[in-house]
C-alpha positions in Angstrom: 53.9 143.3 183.5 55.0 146.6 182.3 58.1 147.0 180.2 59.7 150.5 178.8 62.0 150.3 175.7 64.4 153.6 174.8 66.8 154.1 172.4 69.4 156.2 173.2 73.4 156.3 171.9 73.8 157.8 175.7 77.1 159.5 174.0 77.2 160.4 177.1 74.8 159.9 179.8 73.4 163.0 181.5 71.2 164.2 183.3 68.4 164.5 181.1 68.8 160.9 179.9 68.2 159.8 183.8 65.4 162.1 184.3 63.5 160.8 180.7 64.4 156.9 182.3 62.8 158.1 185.6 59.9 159.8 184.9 58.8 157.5 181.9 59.5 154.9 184.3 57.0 157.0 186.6 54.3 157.8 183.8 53.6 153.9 182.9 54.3 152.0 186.0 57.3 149.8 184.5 58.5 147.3 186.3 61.6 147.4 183.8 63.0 148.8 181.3 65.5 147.5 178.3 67.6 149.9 176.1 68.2 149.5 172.4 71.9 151.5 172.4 73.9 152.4 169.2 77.6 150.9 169.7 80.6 152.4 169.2 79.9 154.5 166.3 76.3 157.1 166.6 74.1 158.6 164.2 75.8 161.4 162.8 78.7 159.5 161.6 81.1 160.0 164.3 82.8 157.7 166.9 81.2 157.6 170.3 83.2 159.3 173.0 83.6 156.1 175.1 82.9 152.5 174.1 79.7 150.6 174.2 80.2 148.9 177.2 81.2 151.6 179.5 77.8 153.6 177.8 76.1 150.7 179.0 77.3 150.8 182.2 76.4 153.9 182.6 72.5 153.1 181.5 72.9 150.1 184.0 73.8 152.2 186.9 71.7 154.7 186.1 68.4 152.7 185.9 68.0 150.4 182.7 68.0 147.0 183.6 68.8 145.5 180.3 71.2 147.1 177.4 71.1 145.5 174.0 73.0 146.8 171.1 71.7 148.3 168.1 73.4 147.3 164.9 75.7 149.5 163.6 74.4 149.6 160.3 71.0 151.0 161.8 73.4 153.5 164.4 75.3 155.6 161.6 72.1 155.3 159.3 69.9 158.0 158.9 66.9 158.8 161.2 64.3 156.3 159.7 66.6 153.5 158.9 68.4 154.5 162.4 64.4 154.1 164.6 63.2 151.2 162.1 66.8 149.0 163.5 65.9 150.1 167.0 62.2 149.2 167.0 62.2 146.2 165.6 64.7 145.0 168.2 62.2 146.0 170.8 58.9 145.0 168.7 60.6 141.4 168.0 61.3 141.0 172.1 57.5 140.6 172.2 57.1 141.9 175.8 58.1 145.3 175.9 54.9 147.6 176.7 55.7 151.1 176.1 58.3 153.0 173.4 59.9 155.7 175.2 61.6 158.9 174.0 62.0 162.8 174.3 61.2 165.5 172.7 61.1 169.0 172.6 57.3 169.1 171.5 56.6 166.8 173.9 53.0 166.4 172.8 52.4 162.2 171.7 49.6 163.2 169.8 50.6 165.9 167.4 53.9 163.8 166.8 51.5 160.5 166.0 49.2 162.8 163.5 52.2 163.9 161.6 53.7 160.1 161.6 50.2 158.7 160.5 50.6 161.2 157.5 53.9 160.5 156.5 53.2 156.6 156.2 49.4 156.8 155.0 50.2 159.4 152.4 46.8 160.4 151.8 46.7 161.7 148.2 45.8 165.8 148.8 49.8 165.2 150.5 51.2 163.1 148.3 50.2 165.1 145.0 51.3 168.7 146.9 54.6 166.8 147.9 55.0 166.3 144.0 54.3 169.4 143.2 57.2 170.9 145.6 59.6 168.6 144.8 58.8 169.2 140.8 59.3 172.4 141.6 63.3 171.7 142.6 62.2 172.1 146.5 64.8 169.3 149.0 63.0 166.4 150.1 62.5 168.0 153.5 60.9 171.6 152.8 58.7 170.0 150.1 57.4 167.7 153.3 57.0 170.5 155.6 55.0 172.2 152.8 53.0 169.6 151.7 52.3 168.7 155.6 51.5 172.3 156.7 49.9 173.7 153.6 47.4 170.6 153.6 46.9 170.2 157.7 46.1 173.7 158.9 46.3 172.4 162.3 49.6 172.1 162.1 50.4 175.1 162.0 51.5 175.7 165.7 53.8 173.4 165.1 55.9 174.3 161.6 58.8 173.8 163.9 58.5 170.2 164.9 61.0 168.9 162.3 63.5 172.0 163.4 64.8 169.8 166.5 66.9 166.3 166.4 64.3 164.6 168.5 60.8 165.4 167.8 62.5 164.2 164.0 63.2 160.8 166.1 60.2 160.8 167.6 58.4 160.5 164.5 60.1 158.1 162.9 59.3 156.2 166.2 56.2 156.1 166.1 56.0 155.9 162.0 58.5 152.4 162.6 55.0 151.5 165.3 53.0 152.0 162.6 54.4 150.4 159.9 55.2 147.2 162.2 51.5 147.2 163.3 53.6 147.0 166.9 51.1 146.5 169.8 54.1 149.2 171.9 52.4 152.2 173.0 54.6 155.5 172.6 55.0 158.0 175.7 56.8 161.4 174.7 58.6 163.3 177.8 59.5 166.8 177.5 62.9 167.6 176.6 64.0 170.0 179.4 67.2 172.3 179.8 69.3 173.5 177.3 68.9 172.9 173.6 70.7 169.4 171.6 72.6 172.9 169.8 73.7 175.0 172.8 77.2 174.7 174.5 77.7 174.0 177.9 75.8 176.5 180.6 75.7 176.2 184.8 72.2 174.4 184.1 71.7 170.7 185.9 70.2 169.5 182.0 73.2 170.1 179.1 73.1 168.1 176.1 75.0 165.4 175.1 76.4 167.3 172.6 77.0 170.7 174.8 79.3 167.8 176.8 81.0 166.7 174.0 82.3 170.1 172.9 83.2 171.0 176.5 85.8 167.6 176.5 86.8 168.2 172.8 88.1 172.0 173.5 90.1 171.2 176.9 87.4 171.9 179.6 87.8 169.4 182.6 85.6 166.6 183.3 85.4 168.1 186.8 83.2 171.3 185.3 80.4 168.5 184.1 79.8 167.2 187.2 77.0 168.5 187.9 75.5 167.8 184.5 75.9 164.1 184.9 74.3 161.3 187.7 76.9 160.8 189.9 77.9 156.9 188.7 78.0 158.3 185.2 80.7 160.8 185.9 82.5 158.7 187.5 82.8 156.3 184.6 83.2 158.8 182.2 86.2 160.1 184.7 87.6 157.0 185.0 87.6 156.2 181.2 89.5 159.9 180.2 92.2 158.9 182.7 92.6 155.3 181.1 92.1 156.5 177.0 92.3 159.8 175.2 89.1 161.2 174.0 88.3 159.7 170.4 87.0 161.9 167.8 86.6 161.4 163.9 89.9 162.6 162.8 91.6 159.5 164.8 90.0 158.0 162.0 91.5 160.2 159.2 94.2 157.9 157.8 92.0 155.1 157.6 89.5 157.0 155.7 91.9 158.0 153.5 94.0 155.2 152.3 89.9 153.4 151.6 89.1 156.5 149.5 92.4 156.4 148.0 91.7 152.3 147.2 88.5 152.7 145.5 89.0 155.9 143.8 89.3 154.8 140.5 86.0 152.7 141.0 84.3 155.5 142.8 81.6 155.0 145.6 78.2 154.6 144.7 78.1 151.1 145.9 77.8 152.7 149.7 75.0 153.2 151.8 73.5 156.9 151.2 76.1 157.5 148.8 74.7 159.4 145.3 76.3 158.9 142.5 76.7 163.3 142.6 78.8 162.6 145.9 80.7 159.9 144.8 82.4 162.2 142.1 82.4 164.9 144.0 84.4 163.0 146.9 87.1 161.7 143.5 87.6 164.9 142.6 88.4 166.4 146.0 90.5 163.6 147.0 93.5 165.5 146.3 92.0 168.6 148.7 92.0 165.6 151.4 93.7 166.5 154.8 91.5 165.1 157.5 87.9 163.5 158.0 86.8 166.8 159.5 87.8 168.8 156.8 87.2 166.4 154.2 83.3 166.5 155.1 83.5 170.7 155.4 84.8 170.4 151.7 82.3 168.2 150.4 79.3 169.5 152.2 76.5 171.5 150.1 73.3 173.6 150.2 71.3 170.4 150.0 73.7 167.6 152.2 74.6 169.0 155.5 77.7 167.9 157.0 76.3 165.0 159.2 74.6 163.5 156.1 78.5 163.3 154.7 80.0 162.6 157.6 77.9 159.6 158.0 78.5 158.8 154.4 82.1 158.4 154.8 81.3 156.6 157.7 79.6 154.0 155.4 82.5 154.1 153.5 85.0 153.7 156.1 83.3 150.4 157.5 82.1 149.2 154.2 78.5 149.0 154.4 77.1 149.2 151.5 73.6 149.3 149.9 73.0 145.6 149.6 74.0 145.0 153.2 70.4 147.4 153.8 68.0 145.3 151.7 70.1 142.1 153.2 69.4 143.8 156.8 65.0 144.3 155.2 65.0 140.8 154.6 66.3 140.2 157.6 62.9 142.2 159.2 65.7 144.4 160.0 66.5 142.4 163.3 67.4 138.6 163.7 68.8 138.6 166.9 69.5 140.8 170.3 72.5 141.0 171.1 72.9 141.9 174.9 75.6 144.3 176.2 74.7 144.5 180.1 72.4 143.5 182.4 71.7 144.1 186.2 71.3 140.9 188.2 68.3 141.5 189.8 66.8 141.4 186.1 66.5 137.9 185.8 62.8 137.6 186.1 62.6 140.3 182.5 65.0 138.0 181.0 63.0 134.8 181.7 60.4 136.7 179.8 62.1 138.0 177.0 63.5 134.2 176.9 60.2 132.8 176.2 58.5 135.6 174.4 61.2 137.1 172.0 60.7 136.1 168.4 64.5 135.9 167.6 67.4 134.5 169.6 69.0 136.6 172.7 72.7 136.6 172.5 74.4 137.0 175.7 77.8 135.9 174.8 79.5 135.6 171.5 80.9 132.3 171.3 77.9 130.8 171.3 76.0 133.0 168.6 77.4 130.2 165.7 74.9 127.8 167.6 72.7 130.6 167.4 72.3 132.0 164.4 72.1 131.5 160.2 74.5 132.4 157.7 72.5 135.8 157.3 72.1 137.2 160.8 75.4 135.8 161.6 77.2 137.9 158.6 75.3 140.7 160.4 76.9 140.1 163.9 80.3 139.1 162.8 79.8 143.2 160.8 79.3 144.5 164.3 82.4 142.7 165.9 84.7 143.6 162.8 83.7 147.5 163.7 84.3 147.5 167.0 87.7 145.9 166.5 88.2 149.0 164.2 87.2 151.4 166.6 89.2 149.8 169.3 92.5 149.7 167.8 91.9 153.2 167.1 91.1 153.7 171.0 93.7 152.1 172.2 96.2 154.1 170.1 100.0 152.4 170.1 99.1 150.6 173.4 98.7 147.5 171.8 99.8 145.4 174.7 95.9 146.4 176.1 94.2 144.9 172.8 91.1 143.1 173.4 89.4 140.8 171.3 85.8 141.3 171.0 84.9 137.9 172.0 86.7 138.1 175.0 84.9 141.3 176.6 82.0 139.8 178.9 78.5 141.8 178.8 78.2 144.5 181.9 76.9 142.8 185.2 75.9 145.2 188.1 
């Protein structure tokens, strides 16, 4: 049997996220396939635009057959800490076949020479990557150098770490590598408009293109054609039940934590230096909104996502030891499920009897199911999406829902 893995934040689903499910679907002959899927908080340190379960409704009724939920420390971490979370979900379900992903290069070898590279380290790289970064070069442009100045045949490709997801897709296949995984990676084009460009009359917008479109007033209706047909609808639906979230909603929060631990600064935080934890003291008083806050703080050598996610560590307290906590942990010690289609109850006999770690379909039982460790790691997860649904749900308190309560998605 022939299993397909993705990780996706689906932030939201489009188009393009239903052609990469169909054709990789297509390319290996799957007879299912499972998504790993950031909750309600994504990789550049933001909010998601609608909550987990209505994402993973849209994956469900869009073609996955099984969503599982990738911890949030792993979500809003950077891209190697964010595809090391994500594979080892799928690696420890020990019968998924193929890792699946986009990208613009879209070539699976070129992408696999680089990552072989980056994780063997072969010494000519390692001692010109020394020399760059001696030199006062950023971690990144003394990599590219090191990589393209020692690989001439590399050279068509000095733009492959330009672009969100051929940056993914390496530390995809690097987290293979490193886990010795037996998953065979399968690239698919990226088609359509950039992950950068706005919103144009093409079937294949970003996620991001979407985003911007909701955020400055257009209609839901002018995306219609951008999105499968069950995902609009959902995403329709949700806008007409909640306002669109964004990282300001989130400003006062951030604030009165910043103001709490001012005196002991921040360096105790996941990503955080010790450079931006006095830089964020000393701004404090500049403070007027998340937004603006990580505008002020951003430099020449940390780009605003790499604060904005740093914040985000701050606002849901995760802090450094929670990561090596999360290593020892092999980074996954259980799967937690989000939705599944009923139909899929053959792929979750197998993942039943295969998966090395336990496969929690509902909450109440995960006591039963897991240690003091992984548990602290779940009961993380369900403290952060009670913050990011009382922040949804705005003054309508009368519509709170406790996380243990919410059911997983059945279609």
């Amino acid at each position: 049997m022939k299993i397909n893995g993705i990780i996706a934040e689906y932030n939201p689903f489009h188009n393009g996220h239903k052609y990469q499910m169909d054709v990789s679907r297509q390319k290996t002959g799957a007879d299912y396939t499972v998504v790993i899927m950031s909750g309600d908080f994504v990789q550049r340190g933001a909010p998601a635009l609608l909550d987990k379960y209505r994402r993973a409704e849209m994956a469900l009724q869009c073609g996955a057959d099984l969503v599982l939920e990738l911890p949030s420390i792993y979500a809003a971490s950077s891209a190697e800490y964010f595809s090391m979370g994500a594979v080892s979900i799928l690696d420890h379900l020990g019968a998924v076949t193929h890792l699946c992903f986009g990208s613009e290069c879209g070539d699976i070898e070129i992408l696999t020479k680089i990552a072989m590279i980056l994780v063997e380290e072969p010494e000519d790289y390692a001692a010109s990557l020394r020399s760059y970064l001696k030199q006062g070069y950023s971690y990144p442009n003394a990599r590219n150098w090191a990589l393209f100045n020692n690989y001439p045949f590399l050279g068509p490709y000095k733009n492959v770490f330009s672009t969100p997801n051929n940056i993914l897709g390496i530390e995809y296949i690097k987290a293979l590598l490193r886990r010795d995984s037996a998953m065979t990676p399968l690239t698919i084009s990226r088609t359509g408009a950039g992950y950068h460009d706005r919103m144009t009359d093409t079937q294949y917008c970003s996620a991001m293109a979407l985003r911007q479109a909701l955020f400055v007033g257009q209609s839901p209706e002018c995306m219609k054609e951008q999105m499968p047909e069950k995902s609009w609808q959902i995403l329709q639906q949700s806008l007409k039940d909640s306002a669109l979230i964004s990282s300001n909603d989130f400003s006062d929060l951030l604030y009165y934590k910043l103001l709490l631990e001012r005196d002991t600064g921040y360096r105790e935080y996941l990503d955080v230096s010790a450079e931006l934890s006095d830089r964020i003291r000393n701004q404090l008083d500049n403070y007027r909104d998340y937004d603006s806050f990580c505008d002020l703080l951003k430099t020449k050598n940390m780009t605003y996502t790499r604060i904005s996610r740093c914040l985000l560590h701050i606002l849901l307290n995760f802090k450094q030891d929670m990561l090596l906590a999360c290593k020892d942990l092999d980074y996954a010690p259980y799967a937690r499920v989000l939705g599944m289609r009923k139909d899929a109850g053959e792929l979750m006999d197998i993942l039943r009897e295969r998966s090395s770690v336990p496969i929690v379909t509902r909450l109440a039982e995960a006591q039963d199911l897991l240690d003091g460790a992984a548990l602290k790691l779940l009961r993380q997860d369900i403290l952060v999406s009670q913050i990011y649904r009382s922040i949804s749900l705005g003054s309508d308190r009368h519509s709170a829902v406790n996380e243990y309560s919410i059911p997983m998605v059945t279609l």
